[in-house]
N, C-alpha and C positions, 0 to 999 in steps of 0.2 A: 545507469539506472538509478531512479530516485525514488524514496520511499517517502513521505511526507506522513507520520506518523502519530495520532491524535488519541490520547488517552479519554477514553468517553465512557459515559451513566447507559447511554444509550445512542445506536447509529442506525438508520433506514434509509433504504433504497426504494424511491418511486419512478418506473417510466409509463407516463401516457397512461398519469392515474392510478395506477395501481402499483400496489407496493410489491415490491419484488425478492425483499431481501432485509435481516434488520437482527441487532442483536441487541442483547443488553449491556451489562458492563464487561470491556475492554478495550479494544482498540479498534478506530477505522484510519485504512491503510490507503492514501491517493497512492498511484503505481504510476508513474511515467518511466516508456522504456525509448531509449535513446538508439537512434542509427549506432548499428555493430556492438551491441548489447546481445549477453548470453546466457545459454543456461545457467553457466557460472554464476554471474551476475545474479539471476534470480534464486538462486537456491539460495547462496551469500546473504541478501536480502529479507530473504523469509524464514531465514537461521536466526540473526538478527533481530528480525521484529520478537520473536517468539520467546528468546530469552533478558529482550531489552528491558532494562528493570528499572519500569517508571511506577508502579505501584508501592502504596505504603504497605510498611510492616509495621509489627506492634508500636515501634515507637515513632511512627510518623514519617518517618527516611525512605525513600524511593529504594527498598533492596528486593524488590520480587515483581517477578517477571510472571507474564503467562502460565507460563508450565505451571508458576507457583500458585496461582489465582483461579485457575481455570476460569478464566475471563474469553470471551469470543474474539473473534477479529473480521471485519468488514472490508473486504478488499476490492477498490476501487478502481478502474484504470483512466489515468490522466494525463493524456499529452501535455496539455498545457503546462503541467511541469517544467516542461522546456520550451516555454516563452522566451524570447527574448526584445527587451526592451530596452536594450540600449542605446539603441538610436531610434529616432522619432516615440511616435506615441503608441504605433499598433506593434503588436509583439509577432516575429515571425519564430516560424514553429521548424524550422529547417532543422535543426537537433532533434525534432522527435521523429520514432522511428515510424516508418508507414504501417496502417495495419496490420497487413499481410505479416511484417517483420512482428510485430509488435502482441496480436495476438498470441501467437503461440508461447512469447514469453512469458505473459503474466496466467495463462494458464501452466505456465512450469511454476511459475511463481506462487500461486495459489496450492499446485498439486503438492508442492515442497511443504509449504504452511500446512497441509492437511498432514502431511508424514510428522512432523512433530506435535500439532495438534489436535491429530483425528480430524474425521473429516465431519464431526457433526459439530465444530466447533468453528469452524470456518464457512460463513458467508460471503455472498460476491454480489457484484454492481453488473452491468448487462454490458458486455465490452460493443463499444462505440456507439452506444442510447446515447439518446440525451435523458439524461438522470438529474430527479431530484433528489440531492444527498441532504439528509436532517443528521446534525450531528450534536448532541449534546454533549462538547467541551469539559470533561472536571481538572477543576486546575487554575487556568486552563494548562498543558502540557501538550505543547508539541515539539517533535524531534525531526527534524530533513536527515534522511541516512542517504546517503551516496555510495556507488562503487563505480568507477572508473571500467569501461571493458578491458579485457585483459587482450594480449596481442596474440593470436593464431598465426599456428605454424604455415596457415594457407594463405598470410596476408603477406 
């Protein structure tokens, strides 16, 4: 699973015109969930975002996190995380996981993000819209967080 993780003034979600979703300052979160990606994975994830300390403190230094800011977070879901472009010019998407798989993750993924942040502080993107995401970059700071899936006792 990849979190692509954008410190922003402000984040907004539009589909088909109309806006759906949108915060002010803290984070909007793209979510690509990869075949045999899991809970784990997503909680790991949204543990993560919630304490990742990209915000300034009194002296300018990146030491505070969410928890510390009460800043929001905009969570997105995006396959195309897992483009792949290494050969020719069009990216195939064979690592991302299908829907079906893929849904339920980033709503664990989201439900986690609201456990440490409450749930009036976490906003979301409309899984599998085509969305307009407005994201206003401060910094600019962005972070790619990874987690590798973990190997089940059923594999």
């Amino acid at each position: 699973m990849r979190a692509l993780v954008q410190r922003v003034s402000s984040g907004r979600v539009e589909v088909e015109g109309k806006e759906t979703a949108a915060i002010g300052p803290g984070l909007v979160v793209l979510l690509g969930v990869r075949r045999g990606d899991g809970p784990s994975e997503a909680r790991y994830l949204a543990e993560k975002c919630a304490r990742l300390r990209v915000f300034d403190d009194a002296a300018g230094k990146m030491n505070r996190s969410l928890l510390d800011t009460g800043g929001a977070v905009l969570a997105v879901s995006q396959f195309t995380l897992y483009g792949d472009a290494r050969q020719g010019n069009r990216p195939g998407f064979t690592d991302a996981a299908p829907p079906a798989e893929a849904e339920p993750l980033y709503d664990e993924f989201v439900a986690a993000l609201r456990g440490h942040l409450g749930a009036d502080r976490v906003r979301c993107g409309v899984f599998g819209a085509a969305m307009k995401v407005t994201i206003i970059n401060e910094g600019p700071v962005t972070i790619l967080l990874e987690r590798e899936p973990e190997r089940r006792d059923n594999e």
